[in-house]
C-alpha positions in Angstrom: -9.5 19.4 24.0 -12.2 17.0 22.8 -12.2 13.0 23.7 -11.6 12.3 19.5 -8.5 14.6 19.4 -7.0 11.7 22.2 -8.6 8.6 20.0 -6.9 9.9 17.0 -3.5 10.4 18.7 -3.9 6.9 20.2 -4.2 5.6 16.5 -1.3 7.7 15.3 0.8 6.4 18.4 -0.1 2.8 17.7 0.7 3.0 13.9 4.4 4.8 14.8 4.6 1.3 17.4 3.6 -0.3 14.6 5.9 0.7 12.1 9.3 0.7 14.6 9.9 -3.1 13.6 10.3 -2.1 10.1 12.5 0.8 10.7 14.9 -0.8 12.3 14.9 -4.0 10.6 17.8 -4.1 7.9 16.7 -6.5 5.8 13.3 -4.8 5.2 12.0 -3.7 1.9 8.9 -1.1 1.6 8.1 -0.2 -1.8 7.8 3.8 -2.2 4.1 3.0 -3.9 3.5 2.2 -0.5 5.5 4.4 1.9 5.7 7.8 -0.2 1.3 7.6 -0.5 1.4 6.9 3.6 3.7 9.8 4.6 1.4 12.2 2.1 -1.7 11.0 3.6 0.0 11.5 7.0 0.9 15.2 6.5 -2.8 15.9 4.6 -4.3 14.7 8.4 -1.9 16.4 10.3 -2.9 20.5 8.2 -6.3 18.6 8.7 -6.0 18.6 12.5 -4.3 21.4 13.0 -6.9 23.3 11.2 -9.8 21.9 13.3 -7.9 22.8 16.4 -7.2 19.1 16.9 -3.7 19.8 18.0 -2.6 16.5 19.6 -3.9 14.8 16.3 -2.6 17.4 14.1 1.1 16.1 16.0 0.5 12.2 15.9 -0.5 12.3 12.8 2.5 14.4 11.5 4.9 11.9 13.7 3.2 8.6 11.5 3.8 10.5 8.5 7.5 11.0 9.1 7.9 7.6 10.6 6.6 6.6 6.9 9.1 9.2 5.2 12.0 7.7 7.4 10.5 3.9 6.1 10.7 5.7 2.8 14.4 7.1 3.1 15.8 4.0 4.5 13.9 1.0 3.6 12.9 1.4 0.1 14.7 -1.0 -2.7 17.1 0.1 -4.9 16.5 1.1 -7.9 18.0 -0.8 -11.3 17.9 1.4 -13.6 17.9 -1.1 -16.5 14.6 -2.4 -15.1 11.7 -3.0 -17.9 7.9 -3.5 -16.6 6.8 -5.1 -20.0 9.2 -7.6 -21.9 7.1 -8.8 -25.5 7.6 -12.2 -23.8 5.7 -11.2 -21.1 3.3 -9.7 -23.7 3.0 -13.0 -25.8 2.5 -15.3 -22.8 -0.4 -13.2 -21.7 -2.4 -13.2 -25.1 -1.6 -17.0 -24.9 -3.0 -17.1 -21.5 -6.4 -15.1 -22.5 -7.0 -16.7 -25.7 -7.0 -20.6 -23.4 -8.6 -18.8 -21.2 -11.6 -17.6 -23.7 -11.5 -20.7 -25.6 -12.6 -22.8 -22.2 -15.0 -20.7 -20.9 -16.8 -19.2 -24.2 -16.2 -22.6 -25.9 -19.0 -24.3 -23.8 -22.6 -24.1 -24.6 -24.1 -24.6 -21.5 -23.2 -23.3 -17.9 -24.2 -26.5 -16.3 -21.5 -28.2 -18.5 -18.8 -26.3 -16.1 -20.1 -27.8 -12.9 -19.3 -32.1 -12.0 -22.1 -33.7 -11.1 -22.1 -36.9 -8.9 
């Protein structure tokens, strides 16, 4: 056993200590764009690991990765179904936005006209 197959389990344990509070918190809400990446990334380090003979790693590493699928499992919102990313009001307010946004800083000639002087 090496001294970075101990540092790595240390970070893996501290990450599953970590990540208890959220677990058993009811009331919490991890997106799966941010749990289902973590648990993938934790079972990549763990066949990592275990291929460089790093076995405690390999096993603290697979342990964050199903604390983060348990996260995932548990403490992921709903879904709605009838959920729509874009509205065209959304859309609209947007090109609105840009065009006020181009107008004020493409509409001045100078850039020492954006700064007050005293």
């Amino acid at each position: 056993m090496i001294w970075q197959d101990l540092v790595f389990l240390v970070g893996s344990s501290l990450s599953i200590v970590f990540l208890a509070p959220t677990l058993r918190d009811v009331d919490a809400r991890v997106p799966l764009a941010t749990s289902f990446p973590s648990m993938a990334i934790g079972a990549v380090y763990a066949t990592t690991f275990a291929s460089l003979g790093m076995t405690f790693s390999a096993v603290g590493s697979l342990a964050a990765g199903g604390m983060w699928c348990l996260i995932a499992l548990f403490r992921s919102p709903p879904r709605v179904p009838e959920t729509v990313l874009t509205r065209p009001e959304q859309v609209r307010l947007f090109l609105t936005d840009l065009g006020r946004w181009g107008r004020r800083t493409l509409g001045r000639r100078r850039a020492f006209d954006r700064y007050v002087l005293e």
